[in-house]
C-alpha positions as CSV (number, residue, x, y, z in Angstrom):
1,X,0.0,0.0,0.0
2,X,1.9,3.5,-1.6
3,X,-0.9,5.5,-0.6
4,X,-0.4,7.7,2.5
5,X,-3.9,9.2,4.4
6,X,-3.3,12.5,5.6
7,X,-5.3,12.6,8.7
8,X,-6.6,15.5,11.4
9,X,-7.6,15.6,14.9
10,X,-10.4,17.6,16.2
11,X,-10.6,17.1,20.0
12,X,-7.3,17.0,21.7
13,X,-8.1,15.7,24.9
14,X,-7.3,12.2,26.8
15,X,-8.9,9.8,24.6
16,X,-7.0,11.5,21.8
17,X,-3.6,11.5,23.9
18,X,-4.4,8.1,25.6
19,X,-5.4,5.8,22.2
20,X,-6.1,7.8,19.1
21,X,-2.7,9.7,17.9
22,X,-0.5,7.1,19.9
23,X,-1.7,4.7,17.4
24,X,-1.7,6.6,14.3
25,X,1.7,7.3,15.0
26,X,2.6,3.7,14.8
27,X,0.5,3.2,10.9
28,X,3.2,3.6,8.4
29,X,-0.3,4.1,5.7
30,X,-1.5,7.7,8.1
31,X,0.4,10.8,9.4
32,X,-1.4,13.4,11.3
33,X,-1.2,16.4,9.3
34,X,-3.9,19.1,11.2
35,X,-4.9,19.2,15.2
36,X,-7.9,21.2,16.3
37,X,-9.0,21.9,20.0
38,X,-10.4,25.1,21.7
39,X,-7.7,25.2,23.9
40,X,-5.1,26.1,21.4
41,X,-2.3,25.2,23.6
42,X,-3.7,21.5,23.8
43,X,-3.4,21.1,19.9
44,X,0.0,22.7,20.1
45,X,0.6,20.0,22.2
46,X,-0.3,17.3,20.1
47,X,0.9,18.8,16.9
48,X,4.2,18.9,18.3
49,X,4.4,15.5,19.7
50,X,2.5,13.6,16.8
51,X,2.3,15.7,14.0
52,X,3.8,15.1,10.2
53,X,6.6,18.2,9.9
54,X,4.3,21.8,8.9
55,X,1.0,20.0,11.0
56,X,-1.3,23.0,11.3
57,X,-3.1,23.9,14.4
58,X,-6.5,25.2,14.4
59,X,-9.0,26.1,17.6
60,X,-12.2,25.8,14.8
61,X,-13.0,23.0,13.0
62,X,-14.7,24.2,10.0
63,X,-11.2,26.0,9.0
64,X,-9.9,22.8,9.5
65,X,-12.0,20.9,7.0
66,X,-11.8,23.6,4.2
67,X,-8.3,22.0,3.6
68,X,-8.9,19.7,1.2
69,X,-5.4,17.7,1.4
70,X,-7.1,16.2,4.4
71,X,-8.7,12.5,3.8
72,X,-9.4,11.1,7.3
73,X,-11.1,13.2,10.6
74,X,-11.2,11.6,13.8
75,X,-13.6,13.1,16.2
76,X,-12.4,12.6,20.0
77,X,-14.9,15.3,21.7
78,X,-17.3,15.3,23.9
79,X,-20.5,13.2,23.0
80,X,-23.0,16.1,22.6
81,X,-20.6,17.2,19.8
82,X,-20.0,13.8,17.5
83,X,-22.8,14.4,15.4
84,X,-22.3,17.7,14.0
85,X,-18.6,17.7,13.6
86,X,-18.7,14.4,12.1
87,X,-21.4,15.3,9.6
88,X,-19.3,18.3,8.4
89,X,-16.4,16.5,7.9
90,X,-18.4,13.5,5.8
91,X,-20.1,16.3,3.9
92,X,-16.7,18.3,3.5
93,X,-15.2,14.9,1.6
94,X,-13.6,13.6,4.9
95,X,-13.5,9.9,5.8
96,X,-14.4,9.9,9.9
97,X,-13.6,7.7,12.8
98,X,-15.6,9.0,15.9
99,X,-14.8,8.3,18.9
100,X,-17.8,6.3,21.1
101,X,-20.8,6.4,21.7
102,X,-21.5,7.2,18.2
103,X,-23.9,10.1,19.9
104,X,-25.9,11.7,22.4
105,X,-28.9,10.7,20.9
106,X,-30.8,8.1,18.2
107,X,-31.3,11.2,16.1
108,X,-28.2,12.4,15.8
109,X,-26.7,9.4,14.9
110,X,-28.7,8.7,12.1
111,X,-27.8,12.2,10.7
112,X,-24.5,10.9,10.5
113,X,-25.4,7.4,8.8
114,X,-27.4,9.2,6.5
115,X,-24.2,11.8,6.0
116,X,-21.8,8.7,5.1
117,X,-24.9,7.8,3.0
118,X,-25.2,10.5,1.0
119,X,-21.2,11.9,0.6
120,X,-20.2,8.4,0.1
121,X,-17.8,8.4,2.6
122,X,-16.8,6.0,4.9
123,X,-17.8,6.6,8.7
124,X,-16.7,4.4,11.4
125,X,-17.1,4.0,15.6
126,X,-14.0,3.6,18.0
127,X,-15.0,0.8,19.6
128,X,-11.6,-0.8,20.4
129,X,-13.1,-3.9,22.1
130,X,-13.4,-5.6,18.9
131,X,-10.4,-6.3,18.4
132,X,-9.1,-7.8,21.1
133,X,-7.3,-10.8,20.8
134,X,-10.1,-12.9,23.2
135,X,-13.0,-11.1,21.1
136,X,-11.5,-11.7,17.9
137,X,-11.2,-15.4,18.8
138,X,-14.5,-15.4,19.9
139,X,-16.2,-13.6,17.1
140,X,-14.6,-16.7,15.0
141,X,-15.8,-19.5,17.2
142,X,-19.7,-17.7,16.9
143,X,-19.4,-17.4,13.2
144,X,-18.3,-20.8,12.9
145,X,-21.6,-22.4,15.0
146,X,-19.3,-23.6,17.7
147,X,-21.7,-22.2,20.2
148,X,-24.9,-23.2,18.2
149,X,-27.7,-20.4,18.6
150,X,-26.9,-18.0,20.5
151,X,-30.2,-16.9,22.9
152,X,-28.7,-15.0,25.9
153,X,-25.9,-12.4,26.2
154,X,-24.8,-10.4,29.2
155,X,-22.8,-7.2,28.7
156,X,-21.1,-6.5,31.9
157,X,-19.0,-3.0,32.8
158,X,-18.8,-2.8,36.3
159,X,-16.8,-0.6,38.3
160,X,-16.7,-0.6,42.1
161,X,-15.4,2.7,42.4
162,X,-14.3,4.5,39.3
163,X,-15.7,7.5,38.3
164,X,-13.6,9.6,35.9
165,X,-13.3,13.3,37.6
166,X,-12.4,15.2,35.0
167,X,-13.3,16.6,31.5
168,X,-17.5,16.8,31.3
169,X,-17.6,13.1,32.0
170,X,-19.8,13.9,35.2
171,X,-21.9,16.6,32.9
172,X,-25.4,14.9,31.7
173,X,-25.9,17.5,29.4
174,X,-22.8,17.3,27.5
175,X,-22.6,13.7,28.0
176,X,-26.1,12.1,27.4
177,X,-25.2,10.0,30.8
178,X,-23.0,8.3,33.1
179,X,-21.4,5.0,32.6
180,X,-24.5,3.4,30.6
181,X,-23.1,5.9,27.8
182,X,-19.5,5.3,28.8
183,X,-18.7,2.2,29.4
184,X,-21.7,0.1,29.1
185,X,-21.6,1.3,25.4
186,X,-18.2,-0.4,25.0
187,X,-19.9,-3.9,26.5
188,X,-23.4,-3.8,24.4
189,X,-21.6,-3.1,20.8
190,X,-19.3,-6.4,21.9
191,X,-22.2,-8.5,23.0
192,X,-24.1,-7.8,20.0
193,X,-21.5,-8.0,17.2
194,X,-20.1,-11.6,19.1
195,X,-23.9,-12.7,18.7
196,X,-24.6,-10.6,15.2
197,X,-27.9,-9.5,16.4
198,X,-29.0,-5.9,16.1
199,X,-32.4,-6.2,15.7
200,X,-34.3,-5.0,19.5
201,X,-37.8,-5.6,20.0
202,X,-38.3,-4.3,23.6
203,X,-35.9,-2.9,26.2
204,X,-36.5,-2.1,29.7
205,X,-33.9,-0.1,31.9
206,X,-32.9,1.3,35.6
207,X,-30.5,4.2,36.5
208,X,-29.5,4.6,39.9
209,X,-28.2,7.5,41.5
210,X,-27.8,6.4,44.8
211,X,-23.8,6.8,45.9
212,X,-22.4,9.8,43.5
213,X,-23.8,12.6,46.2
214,X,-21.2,11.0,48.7
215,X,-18.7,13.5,50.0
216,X,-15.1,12.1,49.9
217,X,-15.9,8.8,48.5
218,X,-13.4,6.4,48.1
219,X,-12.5,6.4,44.3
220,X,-9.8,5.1,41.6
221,X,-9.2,8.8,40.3
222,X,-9.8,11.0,43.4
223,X,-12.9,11.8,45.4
224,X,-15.1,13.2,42.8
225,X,-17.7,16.5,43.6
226,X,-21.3,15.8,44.5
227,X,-22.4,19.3,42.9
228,X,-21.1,18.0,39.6
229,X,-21.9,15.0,39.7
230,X,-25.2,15.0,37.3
231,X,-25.1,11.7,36.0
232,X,-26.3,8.3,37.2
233,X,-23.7,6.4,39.3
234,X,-24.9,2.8,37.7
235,X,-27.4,1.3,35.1
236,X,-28.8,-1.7,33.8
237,X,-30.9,-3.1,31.0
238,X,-32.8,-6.0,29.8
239,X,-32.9,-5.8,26.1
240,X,-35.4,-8.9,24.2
241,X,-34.5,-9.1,20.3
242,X,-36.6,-10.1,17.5
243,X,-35.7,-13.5,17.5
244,X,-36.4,-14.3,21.0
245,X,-33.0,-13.9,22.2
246,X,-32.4,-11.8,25.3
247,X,-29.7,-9.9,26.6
248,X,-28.9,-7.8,30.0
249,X,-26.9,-5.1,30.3
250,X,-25.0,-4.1,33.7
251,X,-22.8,-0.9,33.9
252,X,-21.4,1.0,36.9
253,X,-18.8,4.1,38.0
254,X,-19.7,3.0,41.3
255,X,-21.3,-0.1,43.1
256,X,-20.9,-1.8,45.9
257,X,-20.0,-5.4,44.1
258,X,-16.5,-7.0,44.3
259,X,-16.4,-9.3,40.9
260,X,-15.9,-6.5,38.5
261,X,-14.7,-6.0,35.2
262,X,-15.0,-3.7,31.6
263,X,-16.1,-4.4,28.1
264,X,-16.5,-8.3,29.2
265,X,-19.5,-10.8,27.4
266,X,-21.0,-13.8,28.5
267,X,-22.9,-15.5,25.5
268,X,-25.3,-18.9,25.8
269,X,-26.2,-20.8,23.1
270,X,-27.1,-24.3,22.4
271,X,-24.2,-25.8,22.4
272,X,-21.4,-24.1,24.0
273,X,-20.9,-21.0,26.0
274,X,-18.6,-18.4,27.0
275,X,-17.2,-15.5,28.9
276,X,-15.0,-13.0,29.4
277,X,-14.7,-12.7,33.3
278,X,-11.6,-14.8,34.1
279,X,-9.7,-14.7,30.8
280,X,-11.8,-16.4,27.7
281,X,-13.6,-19.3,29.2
282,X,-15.5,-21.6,26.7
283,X,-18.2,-24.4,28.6
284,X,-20.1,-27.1,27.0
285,X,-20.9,-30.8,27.2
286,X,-19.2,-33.7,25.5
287,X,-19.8,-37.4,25.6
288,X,-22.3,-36.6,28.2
289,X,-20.2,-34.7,30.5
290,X,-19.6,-31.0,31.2
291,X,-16.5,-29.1,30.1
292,X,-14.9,-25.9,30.6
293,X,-12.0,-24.7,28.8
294,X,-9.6,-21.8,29.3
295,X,-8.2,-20.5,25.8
296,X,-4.6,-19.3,25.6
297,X,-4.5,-16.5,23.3
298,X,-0.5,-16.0,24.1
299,X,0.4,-19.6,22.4
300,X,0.0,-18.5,19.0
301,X,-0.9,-16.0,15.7
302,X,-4.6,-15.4,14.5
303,X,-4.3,-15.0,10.5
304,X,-6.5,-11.9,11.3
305,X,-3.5,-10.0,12.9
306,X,-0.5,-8.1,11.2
307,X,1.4,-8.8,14.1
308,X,1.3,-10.2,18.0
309,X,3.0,-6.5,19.3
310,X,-0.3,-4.9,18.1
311,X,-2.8,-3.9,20.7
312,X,-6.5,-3.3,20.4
313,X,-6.1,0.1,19.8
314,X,-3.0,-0.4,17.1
315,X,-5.4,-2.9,15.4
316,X,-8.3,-0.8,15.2
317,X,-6.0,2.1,13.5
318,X,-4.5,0.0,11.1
319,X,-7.4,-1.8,10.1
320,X,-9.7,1.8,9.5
321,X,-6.9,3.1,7.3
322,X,-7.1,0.0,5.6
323,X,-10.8,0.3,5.2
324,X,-9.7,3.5,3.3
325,X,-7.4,2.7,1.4
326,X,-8.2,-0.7,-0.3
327,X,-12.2,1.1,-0.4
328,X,-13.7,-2.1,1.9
329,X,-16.3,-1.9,5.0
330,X,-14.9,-1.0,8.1
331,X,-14.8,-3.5,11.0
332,X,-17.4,-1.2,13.0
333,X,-20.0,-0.5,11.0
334,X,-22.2,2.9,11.7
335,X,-25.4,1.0,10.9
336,X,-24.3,-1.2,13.8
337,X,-23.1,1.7,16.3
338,X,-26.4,3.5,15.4
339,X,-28.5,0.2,17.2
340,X,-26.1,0.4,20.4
341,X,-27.0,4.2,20.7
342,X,-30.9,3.4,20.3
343,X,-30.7,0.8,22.9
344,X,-29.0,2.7,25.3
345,X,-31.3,6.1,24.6
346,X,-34.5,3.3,25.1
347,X,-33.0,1.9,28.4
348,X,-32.3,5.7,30.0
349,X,-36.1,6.2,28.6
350,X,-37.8,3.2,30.1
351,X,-35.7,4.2,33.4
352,X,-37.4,7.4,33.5
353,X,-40.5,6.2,32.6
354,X,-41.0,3.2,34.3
355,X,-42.1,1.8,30.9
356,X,-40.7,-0.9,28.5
357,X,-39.6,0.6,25.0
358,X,-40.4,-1.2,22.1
359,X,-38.7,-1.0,18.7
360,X,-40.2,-1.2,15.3
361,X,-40.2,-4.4,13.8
């Protein structure tokens, strides 16, 4: 591949520092040409650390996009933002990868499907998860029947005491939510791309704010502030698909549970099962008897990998600029992030309404 994406980063904050341009920087096929953030100095920042030699820095991102030497946008700001920037980059000829949840709401997200629609550009969802080594492995074993039918799913982001205190991670407004939007979007996409089901029929949903007005609360990142703290501290879902098949959703900042754990699946079908909670554990029954089995994904290659010093977030760079360049699908589908945004907008409905939501069939 001789082609090389010039790419740009609107949103210079921690998911862009943390995953985003570390990752670019190691795709020989992309080089970060333009940085955009209102805080000036914070593009600086990343221009000088990441950026191709002559990487511009802008603080607004429609001067960014009227440069027409850039082919790929990646949107890394907050979630009440995704939809409009990404829209104007798909409509200003841009190829985008936004960062997750694909929006604040249903509707905003399918204004920027029907944006990749219409400007024939391609549009994908950062959700990393996918390419894991255990979720690839998995992904194969479900496509291949191994696990027959698969009727019951659990998508499990727990965190005993974890709320992020900084950014507008605590701001419902700017946010959507709490950790159903943050973290709990991360474990539906993977439970319903391992099972290939994105078709709801009902969803019924709690949110609980019952420990973030807690003054000095014991917490990963710091006590966090009561007064700002506007979102739910925990939320859960129980989600019936067309076919029957039923899956439940459980997602905390903060909960007083000690098994634990982010972006993990637990998937039942008829004949095997699996889950994520103590490495990759696959369960079944042979010759009458019950197995379980512990896969080890350190013994060996998966043809689907470039290389075993990749991680998640390396994979899911490479692979998107690949998408680009050799014009194919991208591993995340927007049709598939827009289902995960509409389930998790009807379970913080039916919380609030006490009410199931039901989907069109």
């Amino acid at each position: 591949m001789s082609k090389v994406l010039n790419i740009a980063i609107v949103g210079c904050g921690g998911i862009a520092k943390g995953k985003h341009m570390p990752s670019l920087s190691k795709q020989s096929q992309g080089r970060m040409v333009a940085f955009c953030d209102i805080v000036k100095e914070r593009a600086e920042e990343a221009a000088a650390e990441f950026g191709a030699e002559g990487a511009k820095v802008y603080t607004d991102y429609h001067e960014l996009l009227k440069d027409e030497s850039i082919d790929v946008v990646h949107v890394c700001t907050p979630n009440d933002s995704h939809s409009v920037i990404t829209v104007a980059a798909l409509e200003a000829g841009k190829h985008v990868m936004c960062e997750k949840p694909m929006a604040k709401t249903s509707e905003q997200a399918k204004a920027m499907l029907e944006a990749a629609q219409r400007t024939g550009k391609k549009l994908s969802i950062a959700y990393q998860n996918r390419f894991r080594s255990d979720s690839q492995y998995l992904k194969q074993m479900c496509e291949d029947g191994e696990l027959g039918e698969i009727y019951f799913g659990k998508a499990i982001a727990l965190r005993r005491r974890a709320v992020p205190t900084w950014g507008v991670f605590l701001d419902e407004e700017k946010q959507g939510g709490g950790p159903l939007i943050d973290i709990g979007t991360h474990a539906l996409d993977l439970t319903l791309w391992l099972m290939d089901n994105y078709k709801p029929k009902s969803v019924m949903g709690s949110t609980f704010h019952k420990l973030g007005q807690r003054e000095n609360a014991a917490n990963a990142f710091g006590p966090w502030d009561p007064e700002q703290f506007k979102v739910e501290d925990s939320a859960f879902g129980f989600i019936t698909m067309q076919n029957g098949a039923t899956i439940i959703i459980e997602s905390s900042w903060a909960l007083n549970v000690a098994e634990f754990g982010e972006a993990k699946s637990l998937l039942c079908g008829t004949e095997g099962g699996a889950d994520m909670q103590d490495g990759l554990r696959i369960n079944g029954e042979k010759r009458s008897r019950l197995f379980e089995t512990k896969v080890d994904l350190d013994a060996g290659g998966v043809a689907f990998y470039s290389g075993s010093a990749e991680n998640e977030a390396d994979r899911e760079a490479r692979m998107w600029l690949e998408a680009i360049i050799e014009d194919k699908e991208p591993v995340v589908k927007p049709e598939q992030a827009l289902v995960v945004t509409q389930i998790l907008e009807a379970i913080y409905e039916s919380a609030q309404t006490g009410k199931a939501v039901y989907f069109e069939s």
